[in-house]
ZALONU-384464 format. One line per 8 residues: for each residue x, y, z of N, C-alpha, C. Coordinates in Angstrom, 1 decimal, padded with zeros to 4 digits. Atoms other than C-alpha are relative to their C-alpha. Layout:
BEGIN
X:Y:Z:X:Y:Z:X:Y:Z  ...
# end
This chain:
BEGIN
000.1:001.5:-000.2:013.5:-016.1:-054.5:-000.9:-000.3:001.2  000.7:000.2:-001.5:010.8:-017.9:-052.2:000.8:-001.3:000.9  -000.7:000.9:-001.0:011.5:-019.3:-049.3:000.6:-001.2:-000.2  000.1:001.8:000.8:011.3:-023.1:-050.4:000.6:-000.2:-000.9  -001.0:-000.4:001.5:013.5:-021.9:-053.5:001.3:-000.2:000.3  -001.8:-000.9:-001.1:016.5:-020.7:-050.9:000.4:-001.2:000.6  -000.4:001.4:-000.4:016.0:-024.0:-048.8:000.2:-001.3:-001.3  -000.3:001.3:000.9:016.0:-026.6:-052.0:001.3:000.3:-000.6
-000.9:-000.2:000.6:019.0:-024.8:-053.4:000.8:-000.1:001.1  -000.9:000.2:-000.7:020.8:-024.6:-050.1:000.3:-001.5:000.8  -000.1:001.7:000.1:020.1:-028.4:-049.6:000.8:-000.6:-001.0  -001.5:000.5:001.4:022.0:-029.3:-053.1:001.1:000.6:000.4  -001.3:-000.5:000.3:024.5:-027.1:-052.6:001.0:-000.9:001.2  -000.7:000.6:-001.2:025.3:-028.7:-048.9:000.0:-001.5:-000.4  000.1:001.4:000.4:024.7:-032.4:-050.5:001.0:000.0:-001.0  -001.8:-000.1:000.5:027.7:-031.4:-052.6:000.7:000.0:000.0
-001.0:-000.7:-000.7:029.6:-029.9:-050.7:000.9:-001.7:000.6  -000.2:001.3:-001.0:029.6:-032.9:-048.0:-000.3:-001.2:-000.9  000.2:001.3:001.6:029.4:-035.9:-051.4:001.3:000.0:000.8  -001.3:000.5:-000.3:032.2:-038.2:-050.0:000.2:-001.5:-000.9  -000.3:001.0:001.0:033.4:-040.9:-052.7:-000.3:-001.2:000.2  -000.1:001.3:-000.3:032.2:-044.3:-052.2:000.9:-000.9:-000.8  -001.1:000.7:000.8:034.9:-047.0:-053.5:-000.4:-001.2:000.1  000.7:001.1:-000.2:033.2:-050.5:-053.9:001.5:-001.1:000.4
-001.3:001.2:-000.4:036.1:-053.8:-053.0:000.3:000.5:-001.3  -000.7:000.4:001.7:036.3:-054.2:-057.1:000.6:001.3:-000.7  -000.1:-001.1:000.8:036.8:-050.5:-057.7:001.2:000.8:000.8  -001.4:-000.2:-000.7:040.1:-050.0:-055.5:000.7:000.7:-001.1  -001.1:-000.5:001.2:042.7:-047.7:-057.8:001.4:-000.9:000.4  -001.4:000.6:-000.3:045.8:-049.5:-058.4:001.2:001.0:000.1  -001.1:-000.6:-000.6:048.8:-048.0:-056.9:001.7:-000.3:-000.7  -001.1:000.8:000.6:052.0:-048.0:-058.8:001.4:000.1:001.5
-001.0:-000.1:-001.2:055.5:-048.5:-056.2:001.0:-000.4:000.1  -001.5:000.6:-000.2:058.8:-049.8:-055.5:000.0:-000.9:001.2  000.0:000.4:-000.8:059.3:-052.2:-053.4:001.7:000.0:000.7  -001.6:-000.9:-001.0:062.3:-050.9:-050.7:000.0:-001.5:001.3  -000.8:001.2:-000.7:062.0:-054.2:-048.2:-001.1:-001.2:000.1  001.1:001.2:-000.3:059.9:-057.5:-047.9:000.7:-001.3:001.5  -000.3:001.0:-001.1:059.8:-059.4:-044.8:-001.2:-000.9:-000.3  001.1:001.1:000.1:057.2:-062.8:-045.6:000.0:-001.0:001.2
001.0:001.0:-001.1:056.9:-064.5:-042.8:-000.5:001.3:000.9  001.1:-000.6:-000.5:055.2:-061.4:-041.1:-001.1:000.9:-000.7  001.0:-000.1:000.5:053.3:-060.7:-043.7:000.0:001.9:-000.6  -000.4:-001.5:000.1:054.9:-057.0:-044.3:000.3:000.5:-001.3  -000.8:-000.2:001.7:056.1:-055.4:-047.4:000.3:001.8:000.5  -000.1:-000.9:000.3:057.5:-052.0:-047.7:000.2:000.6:-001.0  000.3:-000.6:001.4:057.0:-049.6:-050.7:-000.1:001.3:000.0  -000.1:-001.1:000.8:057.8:-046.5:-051.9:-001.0:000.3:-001.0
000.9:-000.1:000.9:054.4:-045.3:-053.6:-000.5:001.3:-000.3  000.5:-001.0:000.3:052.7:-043.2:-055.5:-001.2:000.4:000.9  001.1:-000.9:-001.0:049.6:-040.8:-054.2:-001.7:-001.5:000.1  001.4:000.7:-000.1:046.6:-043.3:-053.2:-001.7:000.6:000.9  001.3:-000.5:000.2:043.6:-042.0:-054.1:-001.0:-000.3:001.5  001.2:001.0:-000.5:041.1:-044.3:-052.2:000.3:000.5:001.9  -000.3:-000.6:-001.7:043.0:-042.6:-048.7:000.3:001.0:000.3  000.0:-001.8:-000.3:043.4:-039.2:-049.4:001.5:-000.2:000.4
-001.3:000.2:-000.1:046.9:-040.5:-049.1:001.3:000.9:-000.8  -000.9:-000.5:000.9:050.2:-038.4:-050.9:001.0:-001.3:-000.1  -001.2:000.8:000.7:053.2:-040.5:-052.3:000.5:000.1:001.3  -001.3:000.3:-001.0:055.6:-042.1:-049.6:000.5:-000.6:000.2  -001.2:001.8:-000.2:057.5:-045.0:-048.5:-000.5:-000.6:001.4  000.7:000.5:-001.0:055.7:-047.0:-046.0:-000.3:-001.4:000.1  000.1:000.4:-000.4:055.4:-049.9:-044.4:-001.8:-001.2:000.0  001.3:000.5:000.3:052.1:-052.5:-045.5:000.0:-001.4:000.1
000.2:001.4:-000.2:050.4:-055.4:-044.5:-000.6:-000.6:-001.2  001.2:000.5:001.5:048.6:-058.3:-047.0:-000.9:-000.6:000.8  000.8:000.9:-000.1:045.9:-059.4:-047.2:000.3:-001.7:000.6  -000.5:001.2:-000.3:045.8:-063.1:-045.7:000.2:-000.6:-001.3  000.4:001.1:001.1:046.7:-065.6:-048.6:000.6:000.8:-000.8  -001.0:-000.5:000.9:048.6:-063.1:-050.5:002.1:-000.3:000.1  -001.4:000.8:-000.1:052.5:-064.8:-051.1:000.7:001.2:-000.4  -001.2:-001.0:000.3:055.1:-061.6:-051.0:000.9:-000.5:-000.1
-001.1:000.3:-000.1:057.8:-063.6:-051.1:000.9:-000.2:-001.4  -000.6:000.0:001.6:058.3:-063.6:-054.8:000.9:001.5:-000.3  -000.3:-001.4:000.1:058.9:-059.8:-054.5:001.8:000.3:001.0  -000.7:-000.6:-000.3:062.2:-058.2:-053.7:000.5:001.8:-000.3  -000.1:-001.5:-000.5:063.9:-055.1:-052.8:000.1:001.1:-001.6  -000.1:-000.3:001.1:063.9:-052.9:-056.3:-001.2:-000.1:-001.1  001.6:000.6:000.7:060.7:-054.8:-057.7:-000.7:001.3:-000.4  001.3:-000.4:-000.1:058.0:-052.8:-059.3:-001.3:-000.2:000.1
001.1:001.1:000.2:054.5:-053.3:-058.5:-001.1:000.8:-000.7  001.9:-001.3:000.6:050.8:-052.1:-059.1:-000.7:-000.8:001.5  000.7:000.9:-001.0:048.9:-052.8:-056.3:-001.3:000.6:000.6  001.2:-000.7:-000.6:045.8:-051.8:-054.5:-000.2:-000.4:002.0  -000.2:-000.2:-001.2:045.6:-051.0:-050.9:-001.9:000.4:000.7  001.7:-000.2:-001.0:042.2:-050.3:-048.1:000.6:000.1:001.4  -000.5:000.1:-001.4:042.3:-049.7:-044.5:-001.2:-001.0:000.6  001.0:000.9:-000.8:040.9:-052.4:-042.2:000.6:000.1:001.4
-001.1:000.1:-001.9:041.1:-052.3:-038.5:000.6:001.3:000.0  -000.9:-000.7:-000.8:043.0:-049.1:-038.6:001.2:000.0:-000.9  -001.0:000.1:000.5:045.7:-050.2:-040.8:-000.4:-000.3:-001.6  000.3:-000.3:000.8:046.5:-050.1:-044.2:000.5:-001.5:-000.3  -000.1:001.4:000.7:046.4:-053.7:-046.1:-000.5:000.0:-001.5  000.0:000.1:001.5:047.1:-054.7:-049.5:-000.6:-001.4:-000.2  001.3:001.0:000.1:044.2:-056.5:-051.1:000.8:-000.6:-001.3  -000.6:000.9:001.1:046.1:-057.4:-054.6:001.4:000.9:-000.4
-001.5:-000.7:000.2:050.2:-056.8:-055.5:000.1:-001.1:-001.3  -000.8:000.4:001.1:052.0:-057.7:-058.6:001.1:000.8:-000.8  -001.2:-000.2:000.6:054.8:-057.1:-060.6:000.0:000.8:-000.8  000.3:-000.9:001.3:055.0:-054.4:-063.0:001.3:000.6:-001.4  -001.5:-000.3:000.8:057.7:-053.2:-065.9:000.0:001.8:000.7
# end
């Protein structure tokens, strides 16, 4: 192999390697979950969820903010949802929740 052969192959292979997923706002995976406690006037929710993708996240039960303008207070403890999640600031905040069977 010539030189220039060795470097263009070891360029793709390292541009593969290091390929990290871009996830657009609209292309968020939805998250299925339980909902285990809701506090609405601080804007909190707790949920027992499945693995989220979008954070390299595993399944757990944890503690989530909303977005502003989102109303949790429909939701209680037992609920199922589908929801989709993002980190802003540091923390992890739920961009859309709803109800699920």
């Amino acid at each position: 192999m010539s030189f220039t052969k060795n470097i263009t192959t070891s360029l793709f292979a390292s541009a593969l390697f290091f390929t990290v997923p871009v996830i657009a706002d609209g292309d968020l995976p939805h998250v299925a979950g339980e909902v285990k406690r809701v506090k609405p006037g601080s804007g909190k929710i707790t949920i027992k969820h499945e693995a989220i993708p979008n954070l390299d996240m595993p399944g757990m039960s944890m503690v989530f903010r909303t977005e502003d303008g989102i109303d949790i207070s429909q939701f209680k403890k037992g609920d199922k949802v589908m929801f989709t999640v993002e980190e802003k600031d540091g923390k992890m905040v739920i961009v859309t929740i709803e109800k699920s069977e």
